[in-house]
N, C-alpha and C positions, 0 to 999 in steps of 0.2 A: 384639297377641298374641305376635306372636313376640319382642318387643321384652323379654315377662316370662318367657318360655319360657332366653333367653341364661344370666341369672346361674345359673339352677337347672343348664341343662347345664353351664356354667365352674367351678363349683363341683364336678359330680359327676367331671369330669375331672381338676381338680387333685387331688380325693382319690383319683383312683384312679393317680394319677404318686405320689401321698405312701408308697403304698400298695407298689406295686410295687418302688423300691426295699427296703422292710422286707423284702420276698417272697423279693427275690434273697437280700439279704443271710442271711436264716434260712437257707433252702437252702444256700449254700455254709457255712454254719457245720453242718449238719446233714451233707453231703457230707464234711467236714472230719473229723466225728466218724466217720461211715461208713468212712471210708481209712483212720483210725487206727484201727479195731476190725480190721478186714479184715489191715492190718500184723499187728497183735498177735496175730491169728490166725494167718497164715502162720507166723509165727518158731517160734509156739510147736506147730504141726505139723512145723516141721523140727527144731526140739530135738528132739523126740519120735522124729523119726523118724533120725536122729544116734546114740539111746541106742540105739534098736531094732538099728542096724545096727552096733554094737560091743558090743553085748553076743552078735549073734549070728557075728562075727568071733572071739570070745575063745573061745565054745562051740565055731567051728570048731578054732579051735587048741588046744583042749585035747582033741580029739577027732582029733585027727591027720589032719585032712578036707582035705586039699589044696582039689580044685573049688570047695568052698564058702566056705573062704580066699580063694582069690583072689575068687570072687561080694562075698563083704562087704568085702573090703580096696577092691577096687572101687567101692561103692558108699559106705563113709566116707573116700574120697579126704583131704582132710588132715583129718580126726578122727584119723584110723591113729594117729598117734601119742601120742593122746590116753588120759593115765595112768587107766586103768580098771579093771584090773587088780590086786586088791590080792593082799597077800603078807607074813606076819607073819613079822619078825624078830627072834631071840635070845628070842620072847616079849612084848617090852616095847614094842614097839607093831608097825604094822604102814606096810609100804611101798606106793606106790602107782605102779602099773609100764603099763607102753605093752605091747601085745599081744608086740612083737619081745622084749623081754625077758622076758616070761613062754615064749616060743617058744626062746629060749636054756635056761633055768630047764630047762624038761625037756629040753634037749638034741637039740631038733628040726629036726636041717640043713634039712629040707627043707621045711617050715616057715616057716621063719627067711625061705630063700631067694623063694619066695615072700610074703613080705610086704615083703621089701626090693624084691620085684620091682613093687611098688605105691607103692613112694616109702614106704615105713619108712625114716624118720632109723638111719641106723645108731648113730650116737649118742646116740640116746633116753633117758633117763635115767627110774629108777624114784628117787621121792621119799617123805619120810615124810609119812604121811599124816592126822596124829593132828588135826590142825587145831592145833596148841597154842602155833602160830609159832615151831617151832623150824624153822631152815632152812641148807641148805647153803653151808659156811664155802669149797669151794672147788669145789663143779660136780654132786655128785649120784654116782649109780651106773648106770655105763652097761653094755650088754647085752656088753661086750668085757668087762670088769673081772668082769661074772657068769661068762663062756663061761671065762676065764682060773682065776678061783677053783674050777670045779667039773670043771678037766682036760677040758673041751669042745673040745679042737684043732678038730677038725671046724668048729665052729661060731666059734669064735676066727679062724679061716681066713676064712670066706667076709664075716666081717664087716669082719674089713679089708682085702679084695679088694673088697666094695663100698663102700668110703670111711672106716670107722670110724677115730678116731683114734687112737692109743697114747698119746698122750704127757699124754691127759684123767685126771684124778684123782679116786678117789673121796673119799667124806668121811661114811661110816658102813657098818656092817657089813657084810659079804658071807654069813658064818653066823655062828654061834655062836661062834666061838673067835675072832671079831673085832670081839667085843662093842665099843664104845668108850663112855667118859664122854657127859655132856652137861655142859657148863661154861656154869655158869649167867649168869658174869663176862663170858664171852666170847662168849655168844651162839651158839656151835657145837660140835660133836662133836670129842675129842681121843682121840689114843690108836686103840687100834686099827687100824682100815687108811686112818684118816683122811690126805688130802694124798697117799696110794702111784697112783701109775700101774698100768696092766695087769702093766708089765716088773717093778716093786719086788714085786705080787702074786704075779709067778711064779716072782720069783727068791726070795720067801722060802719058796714051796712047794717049790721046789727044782726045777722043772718043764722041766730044761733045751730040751726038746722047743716049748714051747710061749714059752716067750723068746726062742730062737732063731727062731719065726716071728715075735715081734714086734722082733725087731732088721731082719728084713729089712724091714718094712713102716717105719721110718724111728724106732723107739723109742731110745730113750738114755737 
């Protein structure tokens, strides 16, 4: 008796070693798919929560809100510089700006000051934003080249006191009367205030005040 009792248990053992390997295996392919759902959930609760937190950065700053400037400069740590901010130019399309240059734009020292106080790139650049691949022939439009164009001392100051550079070039319009081409040959913008420095913008506005601060700050 027990001699017939053996194969039946041997057999119900070996199927159950056949078995449990298959067992593991599914679970960890199941566990597998569970982390990656779980990833692709997390990311996409912080993208979310990314936009949340620059859009209500921009709200601050267009609303003159110090506290809550710094709250959200805070809280999108390097997003801050992230072009969010749109802004139509001459009409014909429109630029896509980091919060410190839209903070320039209306000429908001204090502002400004506080977002550089957060790690704003002082030389942040606002780009176009049409999606149409046209793209900048020598560096963009930085929040100095803005402050310079709209007689902003103030705010030309404190951005090259926090690092910004002078000697960076734009390469499409600042307003209206510096409309430039788009050269289709060439792949980038000509004419206008394409390739000028903060110093060539201020010397052709005539801005002796505001050149003179950027000669001291190392322009030429």
């Amino acid at each position: 008796l027990d001699g017939s009792r053996m194969p039946s248990g041997g057999g119900s053992s070996a199927s159950s070693r056949v078995r449990r390997p298959d067992m593991e295996a599914s679970a960890a392919r199941e566990g597998r798919v569970g982390l990656a759902a779980l990833q692709e959930l997390t990311s996409g609760i912080k993208d979310l929560a990314a936009e949340v937190h620059m859009a209500e950065l921009l709200r601050s700053v267009r609303h003159r809100d110090s506290g809550a400037t710094a709250k959200w400069g805070r809280l999108c740590q390097d997003g801050i510089n992230t072009r969010a901010a749109q802004h139509s130019a001459g009409g014909l399309f429109a630029l896509c700006a980091p919060p410190v240059w839209l903070a320039t734009y209306r000429g908001d020292r204090a502002m400004l000051e506080v977002l550089l106080g957060h790690h704003a790139d002082a030389d942040a650049t606002a780009t176009v934003c049409t999606g149409d691949g046209r793209s900048c022939a020598v560096g963009g439009q930085t929040a100095l080249h803005l402050a310079v164009s709209r007689g902003a001392v103030d705010c030309a100051a404190t951005l090259l006191k926090l690092g910004a550079q002078p000697e960076l070039c734009a390469c499409f319009p600042i307003d209206e009367a510096d409309e430039p081409d788009w050269n289709e040959a060439l792949g980038a913008f000509e004419d206008g205030l394409a390739g000028r420095s903060a110093a060539h913008i201020a010397a052709t506005r005539g801005d002796e005040a505001t050149l003179a601060l950027l000669l001291e700050h190392g322009a030429s």
